[in-house]
C-alpha positions as CSV (number, residue, x, y, z in Angstrom):
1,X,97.7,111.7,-76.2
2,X,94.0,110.4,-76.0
3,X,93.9,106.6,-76.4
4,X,94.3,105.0,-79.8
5,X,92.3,103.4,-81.5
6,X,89.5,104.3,-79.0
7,X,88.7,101.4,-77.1
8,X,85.4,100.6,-78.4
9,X,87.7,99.9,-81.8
10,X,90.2,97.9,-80.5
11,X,88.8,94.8,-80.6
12,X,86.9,95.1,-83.5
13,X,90.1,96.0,-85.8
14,X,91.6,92.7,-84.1
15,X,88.9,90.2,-84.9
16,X,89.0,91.6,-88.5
17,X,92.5,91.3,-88.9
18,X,92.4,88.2,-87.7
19,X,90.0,86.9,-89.5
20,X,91.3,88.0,-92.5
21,X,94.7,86.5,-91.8
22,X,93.3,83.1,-91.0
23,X,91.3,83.1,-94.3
24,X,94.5,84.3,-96.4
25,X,92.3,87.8,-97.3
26,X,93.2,91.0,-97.9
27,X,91.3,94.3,-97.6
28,X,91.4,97.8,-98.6
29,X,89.6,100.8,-97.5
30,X,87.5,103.8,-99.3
31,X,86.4,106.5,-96.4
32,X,85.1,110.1,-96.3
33,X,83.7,111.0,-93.0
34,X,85.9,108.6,-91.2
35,X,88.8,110.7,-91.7
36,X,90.9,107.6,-91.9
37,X,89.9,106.3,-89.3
38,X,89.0,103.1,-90.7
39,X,92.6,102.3,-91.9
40,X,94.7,104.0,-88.9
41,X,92.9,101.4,-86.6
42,X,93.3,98.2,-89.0
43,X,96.7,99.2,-89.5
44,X,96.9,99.7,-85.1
45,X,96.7,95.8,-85.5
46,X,100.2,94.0,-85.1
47,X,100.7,92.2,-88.5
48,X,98.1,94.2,-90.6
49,X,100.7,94.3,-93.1
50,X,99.6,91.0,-94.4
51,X,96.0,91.6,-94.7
52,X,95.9,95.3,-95.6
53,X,96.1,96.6,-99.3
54,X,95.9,100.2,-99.0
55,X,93.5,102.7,-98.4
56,X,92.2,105.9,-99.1
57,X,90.7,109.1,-97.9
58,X,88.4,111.2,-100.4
59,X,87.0,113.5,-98.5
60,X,86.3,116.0,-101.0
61,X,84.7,115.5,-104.8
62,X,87.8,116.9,-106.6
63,X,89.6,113.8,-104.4
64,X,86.9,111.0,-105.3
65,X,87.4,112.5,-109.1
66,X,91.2,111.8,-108.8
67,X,91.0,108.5,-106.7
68,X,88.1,106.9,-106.2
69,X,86.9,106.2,-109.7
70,X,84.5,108.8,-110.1
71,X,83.1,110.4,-113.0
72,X,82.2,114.2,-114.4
73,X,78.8,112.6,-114.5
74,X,78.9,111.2,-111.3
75,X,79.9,114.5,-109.6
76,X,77.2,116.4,-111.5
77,X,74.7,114.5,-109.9
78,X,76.0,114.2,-106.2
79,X,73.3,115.0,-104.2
80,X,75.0,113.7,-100.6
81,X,76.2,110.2,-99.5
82,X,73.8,106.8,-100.7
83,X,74.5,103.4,-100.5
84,X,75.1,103.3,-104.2
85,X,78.0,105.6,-103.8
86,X,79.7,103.7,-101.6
87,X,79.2,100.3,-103.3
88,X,80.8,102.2,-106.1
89,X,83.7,103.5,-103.8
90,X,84.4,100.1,-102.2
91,X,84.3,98.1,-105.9
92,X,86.8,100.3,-107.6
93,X,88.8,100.3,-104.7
94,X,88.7,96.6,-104.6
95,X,89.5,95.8,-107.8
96,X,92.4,98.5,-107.8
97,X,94.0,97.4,-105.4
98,X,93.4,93.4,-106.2
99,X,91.6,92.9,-102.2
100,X,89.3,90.1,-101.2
101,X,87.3,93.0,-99.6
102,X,87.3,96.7,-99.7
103,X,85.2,98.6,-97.3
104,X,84.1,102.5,-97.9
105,X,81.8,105.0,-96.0
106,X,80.5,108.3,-96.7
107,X,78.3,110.4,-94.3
108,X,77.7,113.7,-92.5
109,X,79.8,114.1,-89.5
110,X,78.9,117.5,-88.0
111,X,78.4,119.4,-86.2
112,X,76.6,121.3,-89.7
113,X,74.9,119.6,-92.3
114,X,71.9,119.8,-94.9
115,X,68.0,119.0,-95.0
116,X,68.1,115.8,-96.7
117,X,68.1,112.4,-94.7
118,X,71.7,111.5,-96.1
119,X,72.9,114.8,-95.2
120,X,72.0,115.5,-91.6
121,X,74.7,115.4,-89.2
122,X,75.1,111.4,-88.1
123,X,74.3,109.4,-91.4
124,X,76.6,107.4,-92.5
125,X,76.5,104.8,-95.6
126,X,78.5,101.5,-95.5
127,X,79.2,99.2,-98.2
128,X,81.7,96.4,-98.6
129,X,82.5,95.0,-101.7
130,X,83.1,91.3,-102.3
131,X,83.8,89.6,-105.9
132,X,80.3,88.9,-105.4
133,X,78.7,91.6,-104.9
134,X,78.4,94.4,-102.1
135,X,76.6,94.5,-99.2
136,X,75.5,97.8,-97.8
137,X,74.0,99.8,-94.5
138,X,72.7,102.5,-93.7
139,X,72.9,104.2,-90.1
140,X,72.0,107.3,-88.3
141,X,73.4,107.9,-85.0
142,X,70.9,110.7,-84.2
143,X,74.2,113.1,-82.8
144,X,76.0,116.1,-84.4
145,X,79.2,115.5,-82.1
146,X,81.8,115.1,-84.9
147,X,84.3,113.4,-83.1
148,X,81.9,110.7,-82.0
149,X,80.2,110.1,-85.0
150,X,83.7,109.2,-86.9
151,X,84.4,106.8,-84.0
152,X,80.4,105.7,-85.3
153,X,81.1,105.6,-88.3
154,X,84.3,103.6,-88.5
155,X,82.4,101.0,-85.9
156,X,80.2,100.5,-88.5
157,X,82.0,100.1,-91.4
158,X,84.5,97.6,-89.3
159,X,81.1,95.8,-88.2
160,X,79.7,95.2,-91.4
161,X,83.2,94.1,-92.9
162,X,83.6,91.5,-89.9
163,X,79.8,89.9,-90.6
164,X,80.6,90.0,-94.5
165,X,84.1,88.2,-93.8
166,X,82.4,86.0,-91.3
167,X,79.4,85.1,-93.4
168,X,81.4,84.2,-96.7
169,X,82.9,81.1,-97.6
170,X,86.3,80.1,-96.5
171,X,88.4,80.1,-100.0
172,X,90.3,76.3,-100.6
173,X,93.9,76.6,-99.6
């Protein structure tokens, strides 16, 4: 079996878990291209139990219809992966599953994609929601290797949630 997480996860996953175990926090996850990736290497962290609400993988429309809080309107009008999406993903999630944080990504892994910026092969959009708003990224790892660009895109998503945990207010305990 190839390593798990990859190594360039490991630590990542730790520092958030621990973080969000020092702070009393909780977080759930909303992921597309990541393939679950973003919860499999949380959940890779001894005592993620504590910290980690649940998590979901809508990879397909019909899924993010059934799960992710979506609308008829909203699937009529899908034209590929934004930052608003995924602000959307990560706040229903959140407030489902009652987490201090909920982090969601959507992209194009490869190796085939569209025209559009959002849709070539490498983008990836990142938000994670807070009760006080989201904040979001955008990222485009310029490869159409579909294995690394989940690894990408689960680096990023972890990355942003560890500066959004780091940068917010400890709550009173």
């Amino acid at each position: 079996m190839a390593e798990f997480p990859p190594s360039s996860l490991q630590p990542l996953a730790q520092e958030v878990v621990e973080l969000l175990k020092a702070r009393r926090e909780t977080v759930s996850v909303a992921e597309t291209a990541a393939g679950g990736l973003i919860s499999a290497c949380l959940l890779s962290v001894p005592g993620a139990s504590a910290v980690y609400k649940g998590g979901l993988t809508v990879y397909t429309l019909k899924s993010r219809l059934a799960f992710a809080g979506w609308t008829q309107a909203d699937r009529e009008k899908y034209r590929g992966p934004t930052t608003e999406i995924v602000g959307q993903m990560a706040d229903h999630t959140r407030r489902t599953l009652e987490s201090t944080y909920a982090v969601s990504e959507s992209g194009t892994a490869g190796p085939t994609g569209g025209t559009t910026r959002n849709r070539t092969p490498g983008y990836v959009a990142v938000a994670v929601s807070t009760a006080n708003g989201n904040q979001t990224r955008e990222v485009e790892t310029g490869s159409s290797d579909r294995a690394q660009n989940m690894v990408a895109f689960a680096r990023e998503s972890l990355q942003l949630l560890k500066e959004v945990i780091s940068q917010s207010v400890t709550p009173a305990l």
